[in-house]
C-alpha positions as CSV (number, residue, x, y, z in Angstrom):
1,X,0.0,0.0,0.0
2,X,1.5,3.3,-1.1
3,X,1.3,6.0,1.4
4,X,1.8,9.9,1.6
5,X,5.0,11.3,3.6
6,X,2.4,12.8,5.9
7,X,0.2,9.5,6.4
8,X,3.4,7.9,7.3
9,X,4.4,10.4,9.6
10,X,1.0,10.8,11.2
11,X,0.9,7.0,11.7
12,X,4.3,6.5,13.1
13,X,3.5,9.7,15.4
14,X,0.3,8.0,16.9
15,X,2.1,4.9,17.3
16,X,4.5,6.3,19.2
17,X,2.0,8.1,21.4
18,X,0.7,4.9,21.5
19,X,4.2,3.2,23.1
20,X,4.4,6.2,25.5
21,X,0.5,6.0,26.9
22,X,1.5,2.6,28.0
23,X,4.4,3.0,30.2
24,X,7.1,2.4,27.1
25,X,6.5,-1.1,26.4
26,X,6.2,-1.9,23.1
27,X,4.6,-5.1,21.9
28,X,5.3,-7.3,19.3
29,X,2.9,-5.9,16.9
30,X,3.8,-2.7,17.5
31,X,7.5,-3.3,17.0
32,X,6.3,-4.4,13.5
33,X,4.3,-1.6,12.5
34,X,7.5,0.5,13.5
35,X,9.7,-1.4,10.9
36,X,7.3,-0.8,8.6
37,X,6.9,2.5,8.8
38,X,10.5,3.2,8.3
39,X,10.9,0.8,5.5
40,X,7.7,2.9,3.8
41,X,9.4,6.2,4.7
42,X,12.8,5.1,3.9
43,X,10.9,3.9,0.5
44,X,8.9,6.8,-0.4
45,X,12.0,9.2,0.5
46,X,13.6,7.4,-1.8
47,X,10.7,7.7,-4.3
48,X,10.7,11.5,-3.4
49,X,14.2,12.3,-4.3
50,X,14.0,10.0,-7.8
51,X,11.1,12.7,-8.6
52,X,13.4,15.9,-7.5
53,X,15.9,14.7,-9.6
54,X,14.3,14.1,-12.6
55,X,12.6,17.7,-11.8
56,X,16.2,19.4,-11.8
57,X,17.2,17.3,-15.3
58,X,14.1,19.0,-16.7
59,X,14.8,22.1,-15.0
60,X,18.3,22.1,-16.5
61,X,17.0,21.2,-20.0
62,X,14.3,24.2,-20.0
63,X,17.5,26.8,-18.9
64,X,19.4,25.8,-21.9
65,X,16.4,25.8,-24.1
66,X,15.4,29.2,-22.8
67,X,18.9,30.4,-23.5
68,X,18.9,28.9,-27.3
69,X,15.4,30.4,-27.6
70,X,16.9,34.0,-26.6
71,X,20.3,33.7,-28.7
72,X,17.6,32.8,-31.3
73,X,15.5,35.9,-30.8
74,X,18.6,38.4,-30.0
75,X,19.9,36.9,-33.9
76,X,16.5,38.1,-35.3
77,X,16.4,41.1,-33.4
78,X,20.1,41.9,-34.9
79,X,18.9,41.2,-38.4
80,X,15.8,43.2,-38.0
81,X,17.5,46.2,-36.9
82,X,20.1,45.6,-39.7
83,X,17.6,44.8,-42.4
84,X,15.6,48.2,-41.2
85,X,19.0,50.3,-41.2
86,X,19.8,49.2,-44.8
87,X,15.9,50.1,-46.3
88,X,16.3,53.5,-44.8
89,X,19.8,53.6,-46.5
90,X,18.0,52.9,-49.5
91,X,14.8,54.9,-49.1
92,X,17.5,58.4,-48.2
93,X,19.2,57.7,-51.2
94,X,16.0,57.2,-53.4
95,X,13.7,58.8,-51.7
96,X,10.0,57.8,-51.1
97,X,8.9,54.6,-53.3
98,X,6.5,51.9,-53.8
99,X,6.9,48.3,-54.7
100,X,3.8,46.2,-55.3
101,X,1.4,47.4,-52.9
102,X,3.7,48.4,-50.3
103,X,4.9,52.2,-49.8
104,X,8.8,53.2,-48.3
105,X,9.4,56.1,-46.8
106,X,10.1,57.6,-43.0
107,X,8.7,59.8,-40.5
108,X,10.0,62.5,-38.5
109,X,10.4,61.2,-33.8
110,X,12.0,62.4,-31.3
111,X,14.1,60.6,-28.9
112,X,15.5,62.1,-25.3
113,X,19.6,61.7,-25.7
114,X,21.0,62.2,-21.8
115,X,24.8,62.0,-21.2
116,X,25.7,60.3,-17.8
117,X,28.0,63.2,-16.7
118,X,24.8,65.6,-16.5
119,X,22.8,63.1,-14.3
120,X,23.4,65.2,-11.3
121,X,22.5,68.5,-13.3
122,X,19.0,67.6,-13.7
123,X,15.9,68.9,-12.4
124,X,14.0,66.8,-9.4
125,X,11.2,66.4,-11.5
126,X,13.4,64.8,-14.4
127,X,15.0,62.0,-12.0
128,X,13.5,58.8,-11.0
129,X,15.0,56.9,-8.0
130,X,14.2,53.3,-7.5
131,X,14.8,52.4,-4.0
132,X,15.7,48.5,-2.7
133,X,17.0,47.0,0.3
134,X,20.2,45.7,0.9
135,X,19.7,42.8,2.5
136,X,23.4,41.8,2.7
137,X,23.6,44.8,4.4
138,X,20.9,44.4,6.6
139,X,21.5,40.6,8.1
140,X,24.6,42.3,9.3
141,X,23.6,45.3,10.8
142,X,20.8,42.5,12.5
143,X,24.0,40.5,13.7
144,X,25.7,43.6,15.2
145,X,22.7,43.6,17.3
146,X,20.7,46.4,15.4
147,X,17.2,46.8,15.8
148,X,15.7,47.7,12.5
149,X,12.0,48.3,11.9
150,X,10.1,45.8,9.8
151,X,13.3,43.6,10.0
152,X,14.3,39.9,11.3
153,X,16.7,37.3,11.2
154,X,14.8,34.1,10.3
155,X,16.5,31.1,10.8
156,X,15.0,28.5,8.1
157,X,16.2,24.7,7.6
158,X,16.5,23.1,4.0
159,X,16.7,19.8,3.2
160,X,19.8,18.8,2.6
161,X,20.3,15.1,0.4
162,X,24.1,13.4,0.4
């Protein structure tokens, strides 16, 4: 019979309450349905990590295909931009044309151009600061013993598999 991780553990916690309602003695049935229940967690751990691991393969396997999908989509971006350059060449040099039913020609936009070396010379209202926290810099003010608003050390465990 295949159970959960948490039927398991629910079962081997009331049989244990079990063993300690009765003074610790543990009869021979009991001391059965204890080896059981570590073979089927030592069984379905097993079972679990198998799964994890064939989760991080895929894992891996969608991270390279996401990065040959964006080299993919950066090429076509390039030869966009390059096939777009050399039609405007053309339509400068010519001017304004049609082919078939299709009309080249451009239109006047305006872009912003801002050096870096002026950032500091702008107006309030031109400047946009994005704020974050530095948590690196905040679990150690937390060790030194700060007190920071809002802030906590949170000591978590992870499962760790050998």
């Amino acid at each position: 019979m295949s159970q959960s991780i948490f039927k398991i553990k629910n079962d081997y916690v009331e049989l244990i309450n079990s063993i300690i309602e009765s003074d610790g003695h543990v009869t021979d049935d009991q001391e059965q349905q204890l080896a059981i229940t570590q073979s089927e967690i030592h069984d379905k751990a097993l079972s679990y990590r198998a799964v994890m691991e064939r989760l991080d393969s895929e894992n891996q396997m969608i991270d390279k295909e996401l990065s040959r999908l964006q080299s993919i989509k950066k090429r076509n971006k390039n030869a966009h931009e390059r096939l777009s350059r050399t039609l405007l060449s053309a339509v400068m040099t010519f001017g304004e044309f049609k082919a078939d039913t299709v009309t080249f020609g451009t239109r006047k936009s305006t872009q912003v151009m801002i050096s870096d070396d002026v950032i500091d010379l702008l107006p309030d209202e031109a400047i946009t600061i994005k704020k974050t926290a530095n948590k690196t810099a905040i679990k150690e003010l937390l060790k030194n013993g700060e007190k920071i608003d809002g802030c906590e050390l949170v000591e978590n465990l992870n499962l760790k598999i050998k």
